[in-house]
BALOBA-1460 file (C-alpha; in Angstrom, 3 decimals):
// residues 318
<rec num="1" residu="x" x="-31.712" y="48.218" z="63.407"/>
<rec num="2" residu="x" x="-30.543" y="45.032" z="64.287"/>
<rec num="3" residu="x" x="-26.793" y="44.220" z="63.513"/>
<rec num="4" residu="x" x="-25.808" y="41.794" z="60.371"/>
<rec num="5" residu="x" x="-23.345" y="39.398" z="60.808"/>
<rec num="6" residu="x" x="-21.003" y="39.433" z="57.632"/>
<rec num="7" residu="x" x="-21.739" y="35.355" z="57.440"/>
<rec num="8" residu="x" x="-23.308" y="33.981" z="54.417"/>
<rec num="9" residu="x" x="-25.820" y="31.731" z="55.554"/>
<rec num="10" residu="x" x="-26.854" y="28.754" z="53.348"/>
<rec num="11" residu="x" x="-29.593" y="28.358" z="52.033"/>
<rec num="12" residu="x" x="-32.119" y="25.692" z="53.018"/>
<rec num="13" residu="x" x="-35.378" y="23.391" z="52.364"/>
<rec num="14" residu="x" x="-37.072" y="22.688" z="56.016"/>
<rec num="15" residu="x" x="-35.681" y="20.184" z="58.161"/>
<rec num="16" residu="x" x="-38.521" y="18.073" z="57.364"/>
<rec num="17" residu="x" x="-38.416" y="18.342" z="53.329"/>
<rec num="18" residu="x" x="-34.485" y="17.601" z="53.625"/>
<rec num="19" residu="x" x="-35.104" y="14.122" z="56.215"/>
<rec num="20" residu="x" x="-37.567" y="13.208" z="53.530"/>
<rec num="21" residu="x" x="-35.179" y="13.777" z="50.184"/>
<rec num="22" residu="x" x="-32.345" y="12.712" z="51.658"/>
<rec num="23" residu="x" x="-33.764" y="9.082" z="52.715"/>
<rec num="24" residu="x" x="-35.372" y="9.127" z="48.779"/>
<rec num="25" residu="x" x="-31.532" y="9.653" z="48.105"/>
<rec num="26" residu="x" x="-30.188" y="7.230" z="49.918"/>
<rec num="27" residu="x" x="-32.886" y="4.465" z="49.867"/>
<rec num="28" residu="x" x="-32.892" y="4.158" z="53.358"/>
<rec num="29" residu="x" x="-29.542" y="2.082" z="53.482"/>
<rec num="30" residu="x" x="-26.030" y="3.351" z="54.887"/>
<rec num="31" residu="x" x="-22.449" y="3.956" z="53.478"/>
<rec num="32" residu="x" x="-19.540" y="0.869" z="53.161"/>
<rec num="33" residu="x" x="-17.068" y="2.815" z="51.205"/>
<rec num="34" residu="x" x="-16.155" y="-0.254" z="48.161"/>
<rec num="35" residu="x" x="-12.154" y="0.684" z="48.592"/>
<rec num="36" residu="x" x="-12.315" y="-0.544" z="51.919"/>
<rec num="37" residu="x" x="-12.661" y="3.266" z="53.640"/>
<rec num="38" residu="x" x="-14.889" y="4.150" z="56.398"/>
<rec num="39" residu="x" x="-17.037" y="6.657" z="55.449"/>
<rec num="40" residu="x" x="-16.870" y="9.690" z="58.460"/>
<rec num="41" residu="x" x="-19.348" y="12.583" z="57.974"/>
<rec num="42" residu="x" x="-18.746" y="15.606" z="60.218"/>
<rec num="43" residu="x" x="-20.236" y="18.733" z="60.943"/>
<rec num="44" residu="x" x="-17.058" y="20.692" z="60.579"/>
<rec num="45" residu="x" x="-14.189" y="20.721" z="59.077"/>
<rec num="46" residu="x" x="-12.668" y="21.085" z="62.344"/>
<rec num="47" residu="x" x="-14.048" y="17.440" z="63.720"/>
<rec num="48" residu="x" x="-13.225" y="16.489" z="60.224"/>
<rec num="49" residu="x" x="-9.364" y="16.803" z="60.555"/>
<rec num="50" residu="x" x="-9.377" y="15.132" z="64.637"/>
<rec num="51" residu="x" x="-11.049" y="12.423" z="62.340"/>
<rec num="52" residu="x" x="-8.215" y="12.238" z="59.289"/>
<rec num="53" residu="x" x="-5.784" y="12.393" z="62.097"/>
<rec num="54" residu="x" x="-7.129" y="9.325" z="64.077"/>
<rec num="55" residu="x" x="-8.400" y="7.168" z="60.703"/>
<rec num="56" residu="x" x="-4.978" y="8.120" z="57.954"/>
<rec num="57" residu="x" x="-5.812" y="6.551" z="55.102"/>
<rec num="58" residu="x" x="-8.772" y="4.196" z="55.738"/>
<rec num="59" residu="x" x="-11.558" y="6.991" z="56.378"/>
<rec num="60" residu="x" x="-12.999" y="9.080" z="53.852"/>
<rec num="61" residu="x" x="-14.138" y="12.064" z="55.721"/>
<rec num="62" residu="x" x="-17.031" y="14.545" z="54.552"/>
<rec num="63" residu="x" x="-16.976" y="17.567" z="56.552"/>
<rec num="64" residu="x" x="-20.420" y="19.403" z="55.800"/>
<rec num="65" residu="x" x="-19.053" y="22.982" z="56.900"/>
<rec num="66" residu="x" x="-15.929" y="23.854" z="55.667"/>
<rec num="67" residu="x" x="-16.753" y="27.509" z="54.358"/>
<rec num="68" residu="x" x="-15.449" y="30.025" z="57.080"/>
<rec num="69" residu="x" x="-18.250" y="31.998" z="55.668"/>
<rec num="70" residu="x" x="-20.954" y="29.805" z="56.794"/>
<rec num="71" residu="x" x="-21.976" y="29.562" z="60.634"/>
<rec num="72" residu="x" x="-22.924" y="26.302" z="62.072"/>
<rec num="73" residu="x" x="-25.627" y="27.691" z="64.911"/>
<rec num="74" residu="x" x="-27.776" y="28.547" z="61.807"/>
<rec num="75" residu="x" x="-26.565" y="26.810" z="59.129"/>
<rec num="76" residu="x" x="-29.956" y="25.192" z="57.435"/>
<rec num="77" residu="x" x="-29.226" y="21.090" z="55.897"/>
<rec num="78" residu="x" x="-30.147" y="20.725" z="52.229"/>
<rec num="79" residu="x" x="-30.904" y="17.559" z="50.601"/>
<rec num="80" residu="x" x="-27.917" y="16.890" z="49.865"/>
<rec num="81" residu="x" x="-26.277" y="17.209" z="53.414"/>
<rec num="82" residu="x" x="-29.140" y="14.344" z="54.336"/>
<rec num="83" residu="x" x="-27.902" y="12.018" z="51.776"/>
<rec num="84" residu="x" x="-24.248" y="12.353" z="53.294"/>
<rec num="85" residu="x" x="-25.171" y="12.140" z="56.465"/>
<rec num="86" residu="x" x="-27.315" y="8.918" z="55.776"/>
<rec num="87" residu="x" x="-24.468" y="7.299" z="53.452"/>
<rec num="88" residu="x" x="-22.327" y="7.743" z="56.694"/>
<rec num="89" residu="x" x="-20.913" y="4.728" z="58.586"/>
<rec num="90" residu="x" x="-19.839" y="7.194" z="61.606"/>
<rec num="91" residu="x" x="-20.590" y="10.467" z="62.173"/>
<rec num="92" residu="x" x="-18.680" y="12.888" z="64.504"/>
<rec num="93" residu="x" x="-19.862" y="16.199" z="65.577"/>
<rec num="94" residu="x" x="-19.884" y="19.006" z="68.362"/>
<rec num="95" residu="x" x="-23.054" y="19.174" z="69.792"/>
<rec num="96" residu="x" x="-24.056" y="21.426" z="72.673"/>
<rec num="97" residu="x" x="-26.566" y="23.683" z="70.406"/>
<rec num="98" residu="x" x="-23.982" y="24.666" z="68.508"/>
<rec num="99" residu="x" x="-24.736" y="22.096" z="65.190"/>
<rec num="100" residu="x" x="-28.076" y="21.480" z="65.751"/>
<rec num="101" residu="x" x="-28.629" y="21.035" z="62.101"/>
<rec num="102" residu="x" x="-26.319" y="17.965" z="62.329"/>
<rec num="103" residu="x" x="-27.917" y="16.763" z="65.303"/>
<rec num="104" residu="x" x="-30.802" y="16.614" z="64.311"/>
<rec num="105" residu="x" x="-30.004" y="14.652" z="60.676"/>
<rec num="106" residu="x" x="-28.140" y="12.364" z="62.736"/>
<rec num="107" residu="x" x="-31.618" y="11.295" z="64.415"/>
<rec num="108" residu="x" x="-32.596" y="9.644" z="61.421"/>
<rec num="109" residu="x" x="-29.149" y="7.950" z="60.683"/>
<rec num="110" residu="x" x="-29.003" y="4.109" z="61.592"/>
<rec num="111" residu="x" x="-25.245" y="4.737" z="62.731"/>
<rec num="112" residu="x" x="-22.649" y="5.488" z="65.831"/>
<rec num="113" residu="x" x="-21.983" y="9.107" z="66.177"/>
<rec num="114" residu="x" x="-18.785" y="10.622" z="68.373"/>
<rec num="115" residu="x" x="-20.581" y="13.952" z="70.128"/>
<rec num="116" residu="x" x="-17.620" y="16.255" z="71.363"/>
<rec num="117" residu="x" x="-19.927" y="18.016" z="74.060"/>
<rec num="118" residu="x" x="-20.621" y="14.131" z="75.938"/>
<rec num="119" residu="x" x="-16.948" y="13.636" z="75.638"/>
<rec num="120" residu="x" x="-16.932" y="17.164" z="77.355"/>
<rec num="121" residu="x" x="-19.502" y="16.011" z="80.130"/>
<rec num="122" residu="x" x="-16.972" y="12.823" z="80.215"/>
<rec num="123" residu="x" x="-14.259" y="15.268" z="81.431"/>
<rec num="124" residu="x" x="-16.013" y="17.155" z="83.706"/>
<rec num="125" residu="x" x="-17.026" y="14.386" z="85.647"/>
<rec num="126" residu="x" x="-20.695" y="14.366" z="85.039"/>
<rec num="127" residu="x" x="-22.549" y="11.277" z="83.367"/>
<rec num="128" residu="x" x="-21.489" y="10.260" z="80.097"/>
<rec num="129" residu="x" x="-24.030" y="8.682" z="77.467"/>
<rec num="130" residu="x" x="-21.742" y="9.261" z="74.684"/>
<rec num="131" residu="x" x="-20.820" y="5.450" z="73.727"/>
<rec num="132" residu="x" x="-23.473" y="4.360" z="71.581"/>
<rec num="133" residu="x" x="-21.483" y="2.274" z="68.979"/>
<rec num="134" residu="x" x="-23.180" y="-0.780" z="69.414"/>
<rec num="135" residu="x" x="-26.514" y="1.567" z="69.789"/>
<rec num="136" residu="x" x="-27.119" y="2.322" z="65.999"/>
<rec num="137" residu="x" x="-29.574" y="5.196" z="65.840"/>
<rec num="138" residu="x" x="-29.407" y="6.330" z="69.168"/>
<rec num="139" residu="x" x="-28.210" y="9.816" z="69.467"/>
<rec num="140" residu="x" x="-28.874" y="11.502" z="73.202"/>
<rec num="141" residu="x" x="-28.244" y="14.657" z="73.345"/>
<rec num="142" residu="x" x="-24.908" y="16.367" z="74.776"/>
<rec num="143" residu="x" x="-24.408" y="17.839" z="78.155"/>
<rec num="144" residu="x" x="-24.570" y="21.869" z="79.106"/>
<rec num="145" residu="x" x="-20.839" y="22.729" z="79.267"/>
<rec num="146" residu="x" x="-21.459" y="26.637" z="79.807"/>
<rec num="147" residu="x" x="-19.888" y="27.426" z="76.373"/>
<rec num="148" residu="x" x="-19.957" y="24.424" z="73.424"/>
<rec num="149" residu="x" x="-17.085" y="25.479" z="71.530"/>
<rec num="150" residu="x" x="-15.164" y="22.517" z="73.666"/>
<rec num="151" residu="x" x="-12.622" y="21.953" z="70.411"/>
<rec num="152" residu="x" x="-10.825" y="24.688" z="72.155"/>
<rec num="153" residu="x" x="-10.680" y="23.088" z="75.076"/>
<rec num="154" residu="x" x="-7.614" y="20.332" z="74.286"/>
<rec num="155" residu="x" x="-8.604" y="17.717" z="76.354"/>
<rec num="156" residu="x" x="-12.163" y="17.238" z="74.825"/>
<rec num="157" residu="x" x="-10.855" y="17.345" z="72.144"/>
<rec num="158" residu="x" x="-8.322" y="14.356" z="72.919"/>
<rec num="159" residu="x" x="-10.939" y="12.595" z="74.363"/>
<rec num="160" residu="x" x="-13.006" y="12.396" z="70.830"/>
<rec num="161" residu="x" x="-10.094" y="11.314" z="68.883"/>
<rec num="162" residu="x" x="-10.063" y="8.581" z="71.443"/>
<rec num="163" residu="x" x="-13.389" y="7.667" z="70.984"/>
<rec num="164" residu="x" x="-13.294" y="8.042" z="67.293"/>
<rec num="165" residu="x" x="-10.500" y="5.748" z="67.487"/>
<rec num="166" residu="x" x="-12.998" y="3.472" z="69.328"/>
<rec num="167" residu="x" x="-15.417" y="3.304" z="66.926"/>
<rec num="168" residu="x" x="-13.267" y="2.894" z="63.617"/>
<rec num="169" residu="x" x="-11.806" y="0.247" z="65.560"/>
<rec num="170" residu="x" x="-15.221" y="-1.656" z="65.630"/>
<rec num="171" residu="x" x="-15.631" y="-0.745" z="61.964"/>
<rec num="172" residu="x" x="-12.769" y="-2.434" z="60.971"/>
<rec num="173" residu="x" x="-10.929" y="-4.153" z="63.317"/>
<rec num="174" residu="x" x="-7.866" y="-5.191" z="61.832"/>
<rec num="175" residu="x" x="-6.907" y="-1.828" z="61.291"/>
<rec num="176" residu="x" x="-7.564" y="-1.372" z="65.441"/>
<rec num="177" residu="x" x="-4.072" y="-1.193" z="66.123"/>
<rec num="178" residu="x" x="-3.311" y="1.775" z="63.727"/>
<rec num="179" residu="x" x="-6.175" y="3.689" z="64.970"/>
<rec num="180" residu="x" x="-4.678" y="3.375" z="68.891"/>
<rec num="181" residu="x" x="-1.579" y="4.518" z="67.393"/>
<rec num="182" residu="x" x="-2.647" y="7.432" z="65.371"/>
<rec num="183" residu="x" x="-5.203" y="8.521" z="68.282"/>
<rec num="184" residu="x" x="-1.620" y="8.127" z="70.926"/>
<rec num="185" residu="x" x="0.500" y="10.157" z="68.223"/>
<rec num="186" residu="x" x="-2.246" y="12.769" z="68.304"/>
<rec num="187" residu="x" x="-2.103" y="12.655" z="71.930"/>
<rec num="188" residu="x" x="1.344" y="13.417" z="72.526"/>
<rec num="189" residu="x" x="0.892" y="16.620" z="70.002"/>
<rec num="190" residu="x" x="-1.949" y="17.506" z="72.269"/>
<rec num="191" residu="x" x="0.504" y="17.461" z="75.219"/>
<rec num="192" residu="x" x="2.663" y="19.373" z="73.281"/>
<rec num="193" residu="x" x="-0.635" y="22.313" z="73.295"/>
<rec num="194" residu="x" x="-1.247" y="21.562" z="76.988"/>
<rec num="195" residu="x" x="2.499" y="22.701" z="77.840"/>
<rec num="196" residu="x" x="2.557" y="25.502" z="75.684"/>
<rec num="197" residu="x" x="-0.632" y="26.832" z="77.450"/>
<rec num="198" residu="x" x="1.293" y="26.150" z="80.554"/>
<rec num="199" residu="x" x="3.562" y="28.473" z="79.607"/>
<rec num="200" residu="x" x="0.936" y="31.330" z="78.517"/>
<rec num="201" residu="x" x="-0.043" y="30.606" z="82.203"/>
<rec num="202" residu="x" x="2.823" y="30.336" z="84.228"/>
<rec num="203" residu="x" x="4.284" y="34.067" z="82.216"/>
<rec num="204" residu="x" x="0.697" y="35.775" z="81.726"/>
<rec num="205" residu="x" x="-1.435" y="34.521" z="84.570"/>
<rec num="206" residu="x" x="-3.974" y="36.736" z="85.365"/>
<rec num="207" residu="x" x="-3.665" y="38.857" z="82.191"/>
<rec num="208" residu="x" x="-6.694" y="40.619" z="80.822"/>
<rec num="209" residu="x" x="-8.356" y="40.127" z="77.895"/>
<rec num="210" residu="x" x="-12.086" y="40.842" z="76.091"/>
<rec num="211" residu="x" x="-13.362" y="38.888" z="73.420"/>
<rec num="212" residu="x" x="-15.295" y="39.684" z="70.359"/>
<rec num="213" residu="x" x="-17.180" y="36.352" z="70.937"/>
<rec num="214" residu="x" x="-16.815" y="33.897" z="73.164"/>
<rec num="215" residu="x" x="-15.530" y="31.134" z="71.374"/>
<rec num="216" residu="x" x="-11.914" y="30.375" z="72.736"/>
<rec num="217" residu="x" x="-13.317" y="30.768" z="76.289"/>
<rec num="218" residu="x" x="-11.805" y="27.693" z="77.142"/>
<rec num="219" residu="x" x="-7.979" y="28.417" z="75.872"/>
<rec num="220" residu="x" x="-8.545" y="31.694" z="77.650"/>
<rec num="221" residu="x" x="-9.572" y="29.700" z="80.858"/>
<rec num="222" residu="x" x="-6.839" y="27.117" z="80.671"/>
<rec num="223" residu="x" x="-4.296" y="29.973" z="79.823"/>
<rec num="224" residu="x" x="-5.122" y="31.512" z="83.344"/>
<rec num="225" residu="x" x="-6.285" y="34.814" z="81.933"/>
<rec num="226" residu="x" x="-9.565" y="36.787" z="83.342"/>
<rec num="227" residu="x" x="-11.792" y="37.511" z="80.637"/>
<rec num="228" residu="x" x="-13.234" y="40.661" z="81.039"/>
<rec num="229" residu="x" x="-15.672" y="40.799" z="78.449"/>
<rec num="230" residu="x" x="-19.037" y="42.435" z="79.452"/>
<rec num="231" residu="x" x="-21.475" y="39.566" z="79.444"/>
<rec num="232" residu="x" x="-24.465" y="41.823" z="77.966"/>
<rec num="233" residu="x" x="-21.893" y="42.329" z="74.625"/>
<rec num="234" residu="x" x="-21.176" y="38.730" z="74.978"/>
<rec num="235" residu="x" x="-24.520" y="37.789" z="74.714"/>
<rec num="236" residu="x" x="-25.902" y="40.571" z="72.235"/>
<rec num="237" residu="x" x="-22.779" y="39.110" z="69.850"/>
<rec num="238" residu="x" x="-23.847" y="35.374" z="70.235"/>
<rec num="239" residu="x" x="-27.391" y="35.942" z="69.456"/>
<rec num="240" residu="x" x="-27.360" y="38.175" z="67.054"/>
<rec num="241" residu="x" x="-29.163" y="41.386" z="68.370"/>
<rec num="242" residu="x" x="-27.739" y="45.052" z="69.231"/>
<rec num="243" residu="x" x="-25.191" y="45.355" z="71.692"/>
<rec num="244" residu="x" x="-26.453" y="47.610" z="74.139"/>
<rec num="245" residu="x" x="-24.777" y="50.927" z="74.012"/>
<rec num="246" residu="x" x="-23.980" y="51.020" z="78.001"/>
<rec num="247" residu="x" x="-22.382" y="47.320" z="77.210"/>
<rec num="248" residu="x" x="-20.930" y="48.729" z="74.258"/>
<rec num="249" residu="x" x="-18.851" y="51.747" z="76.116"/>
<rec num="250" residu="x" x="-17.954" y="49.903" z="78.609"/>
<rec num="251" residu="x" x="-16.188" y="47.365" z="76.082"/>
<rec num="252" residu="x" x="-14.976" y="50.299" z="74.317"/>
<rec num="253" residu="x" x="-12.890" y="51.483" z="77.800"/>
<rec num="254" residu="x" x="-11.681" y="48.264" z="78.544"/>
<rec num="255" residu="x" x="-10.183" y="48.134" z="75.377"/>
<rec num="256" residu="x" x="-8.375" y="51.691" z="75.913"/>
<rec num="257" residu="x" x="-7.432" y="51.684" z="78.816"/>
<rec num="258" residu="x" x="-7.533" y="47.817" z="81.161"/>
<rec num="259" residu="x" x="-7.254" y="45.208" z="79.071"/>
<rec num="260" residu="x" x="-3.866" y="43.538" z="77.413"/>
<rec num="261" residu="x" x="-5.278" y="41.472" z="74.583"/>
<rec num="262" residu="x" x="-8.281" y="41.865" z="72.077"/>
<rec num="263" residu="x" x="-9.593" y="38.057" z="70.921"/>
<rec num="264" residu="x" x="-11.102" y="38.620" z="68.025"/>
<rec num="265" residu="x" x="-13.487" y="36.230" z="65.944"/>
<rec num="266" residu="x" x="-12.959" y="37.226" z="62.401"/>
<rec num="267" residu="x" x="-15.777" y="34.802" z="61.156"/>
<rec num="268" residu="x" x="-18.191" y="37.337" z="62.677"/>
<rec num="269" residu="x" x="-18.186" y="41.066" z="62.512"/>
<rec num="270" residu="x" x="-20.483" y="43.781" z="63.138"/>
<rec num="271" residu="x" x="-20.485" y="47.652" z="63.372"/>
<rec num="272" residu="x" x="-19.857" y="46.845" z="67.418"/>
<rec num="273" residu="x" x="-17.449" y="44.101" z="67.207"/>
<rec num="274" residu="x" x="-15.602" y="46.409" z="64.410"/>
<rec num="275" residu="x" x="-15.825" y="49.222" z="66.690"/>
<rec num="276" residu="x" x="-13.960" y="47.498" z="69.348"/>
<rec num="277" residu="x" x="-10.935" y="46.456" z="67.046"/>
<rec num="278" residu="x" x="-10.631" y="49.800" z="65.802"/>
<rec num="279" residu="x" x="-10.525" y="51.547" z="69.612"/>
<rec num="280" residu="x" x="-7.734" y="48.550" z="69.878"/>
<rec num="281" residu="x" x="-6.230" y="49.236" z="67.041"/>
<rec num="282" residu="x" x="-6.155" y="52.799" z="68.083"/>
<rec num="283" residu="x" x="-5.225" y="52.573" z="71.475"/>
<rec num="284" residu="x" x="-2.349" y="49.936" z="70.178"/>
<rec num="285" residu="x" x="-4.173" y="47.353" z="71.943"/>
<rec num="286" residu="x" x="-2.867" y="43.996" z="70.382"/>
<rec num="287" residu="x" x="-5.625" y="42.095" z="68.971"/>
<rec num="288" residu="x" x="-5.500" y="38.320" z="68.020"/>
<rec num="289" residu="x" x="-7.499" y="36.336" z="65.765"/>
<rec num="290" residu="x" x="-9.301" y="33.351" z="66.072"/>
<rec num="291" residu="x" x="-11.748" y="31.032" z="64.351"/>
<rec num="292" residu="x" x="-14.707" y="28.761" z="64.404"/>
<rec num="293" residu="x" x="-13.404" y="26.486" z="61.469"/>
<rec num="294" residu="x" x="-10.133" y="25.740" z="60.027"/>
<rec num="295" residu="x" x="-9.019" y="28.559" z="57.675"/>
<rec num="296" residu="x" x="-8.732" y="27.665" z="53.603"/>
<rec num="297" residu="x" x="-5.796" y="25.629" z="53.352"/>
<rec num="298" residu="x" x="-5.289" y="24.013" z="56.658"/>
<rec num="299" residu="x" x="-6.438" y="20.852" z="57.499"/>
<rec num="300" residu="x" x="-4.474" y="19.912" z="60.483"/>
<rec num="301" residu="x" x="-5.873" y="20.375" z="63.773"/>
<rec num="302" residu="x" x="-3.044" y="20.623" z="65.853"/>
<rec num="303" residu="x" x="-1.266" y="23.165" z="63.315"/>
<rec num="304" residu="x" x="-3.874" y="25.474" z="63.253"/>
<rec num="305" residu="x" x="-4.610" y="25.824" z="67.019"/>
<rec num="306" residu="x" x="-0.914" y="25.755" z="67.844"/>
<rec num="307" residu="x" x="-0.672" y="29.237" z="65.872"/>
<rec num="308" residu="x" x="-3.745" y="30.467" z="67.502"/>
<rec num="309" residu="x" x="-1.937" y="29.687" z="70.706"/>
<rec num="310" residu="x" x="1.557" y="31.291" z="69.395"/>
<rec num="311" residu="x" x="-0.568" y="34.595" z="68.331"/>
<rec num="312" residu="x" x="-1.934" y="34.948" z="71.785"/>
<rec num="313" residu="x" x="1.398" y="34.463" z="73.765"/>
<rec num="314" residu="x" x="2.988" y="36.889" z="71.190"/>
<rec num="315" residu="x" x="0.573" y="39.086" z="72.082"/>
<rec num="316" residu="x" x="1.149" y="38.879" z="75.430"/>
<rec num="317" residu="x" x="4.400" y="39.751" z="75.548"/>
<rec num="318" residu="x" x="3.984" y="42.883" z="74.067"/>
């Protein structure tokens, strides 16, 4: 039998019925928030507080996932997500196959959209068709950046408070200057990550680890450490299907006997991914969490992954 994520997944109308209630919502026209706010919708909460950073007190920002119970990849739009989305003067959101929902509601939405994976192809050097804020309702796809969840990768995820700082500039211009600043004071925290990963480096380079799920591959990378994770449990995990047993045991020996550090995603579990914390847990194997949103009661960015960071040089040291 197949193994069940313990995610709730939302339900849904079809993509199509949704398009179609939301623009009878809406009327067809966008947002222009009356006390003078831009109006941000984002796919995550996680976008959503790079956003509140950058924008203070003139955004209003609408994050459509904020439930650590519900999973983006197959998170299905109602109605009422279409109305948001089309009442939106910006919109900001990962990309990379890993919203698709969003993506594709943003389609139909006459406004500028910030796409974290094109700031990601920005970075890596590759063509960048990210900057559409003088294209209203153009929305190209983002780039393949072998593993989408770039806001754990700190300088993509510098580069869209940049941008977002960009674009709320051209929304309201007088308040330019305070967006530069915010989006520069966000920087420097984000320097304050880099060199803390530089530290995880410089003491733990070359440190082994498996993951749960891949989706701090690129703090892992950045931190220097080999991820040993068998890619057959990586891949049963992220789509959803039985871990082979062979890729199972072999996860289950790394964990005993090779490997320093356990990264666990506790917004998914299943009887394998549970199997490998317990051998961990067992084997006193330290095992550190991480997740795909911000938890219930954190909203800042910068907070949140610095004590994902802490947790994993902690862990380390042991």
């Amino acid at each position: 039998m197949q193994a069940v994520r313990r995610r709730r997944l939302l339900a849904g109308l079809s993509l199509s019925a949704v398009l179609a209630m939301g623009a009878s919502a809406c009327g067809g026209e966008g947002g222009g928030a009356e006390d003078g706010k831009v109006r941000v919708v984002t796919s995550t909460n996680v976008w959503a507080s790079v956003v509140a950073a950058v924008g203070g007190d003139h955004v209003e920002v609408i994050p459509i996932i904020s439930d650590a119970a519900a999973d983006p990849h197959s998170y299905q739009a109602a109605a009422a997500d279409a109305a948001e989305v089309r009442s939106a003067e910006l919109l900001v959101y990962n990309g990379g196959g890993y919203d698709d929902f969003f993506a594709q509601l943003a389609e139909g939405a006459d406004v500028p959209a910030v796409v974290a994976v094109e700031q990601a192809g920005a970075h890596d050097g590759h063509e960048d068709h990210g900057d559409h804020s003088h294209e209203h309702g153009h929305h190209s796809h983002g780039h393949e950046h072998g593993n989408e969840h770039v806001w754990y990768d700190l300088e993509v995820t510098n580069a869209v408070a940049e941008r977002v700082a960009a674009e709320l500039g051209e929304l309201l211009p007088r308040q330019s200057d305070v967006f530069d600043r915010n989006a520069a004071d966000f920087a420097e925290r984000i320097d304050g990550l880099r060199h803390d990963v530089e530290r995880v480096a410089e003491e733990h380079a070359g440190a082994k680890v498996v993951a749960t799920e891949p989706i701090a591959h690129h703090l892992l990378a950045a931190a220097g450490l080999e991820d040993a994770t068998p890619h057959e449990f990586a891949a049963a995990v992220e789509n959803e299907t039985d871990v082979p047993p062979a890729a199972q045991q072999q996860m289950l020996e790394l964990v005993e006997d090779e490997v320093d550090v356990v990264v666990r995603n506790v917004q998914t579990t299943t009887p394998a991914t549970e199997n490998v914390v317990g051998a961990a847990e067992q084997a006193g194997t330290p095992v550190v969490d991480v997740t795909e949103t911000l938890p219930e009661r954190q909203t800042d960015y910068i907070a949140w992954m610095g004590g994902q960071i802490d947790a994993l040089a902690k862990a380390l040291d042991k």
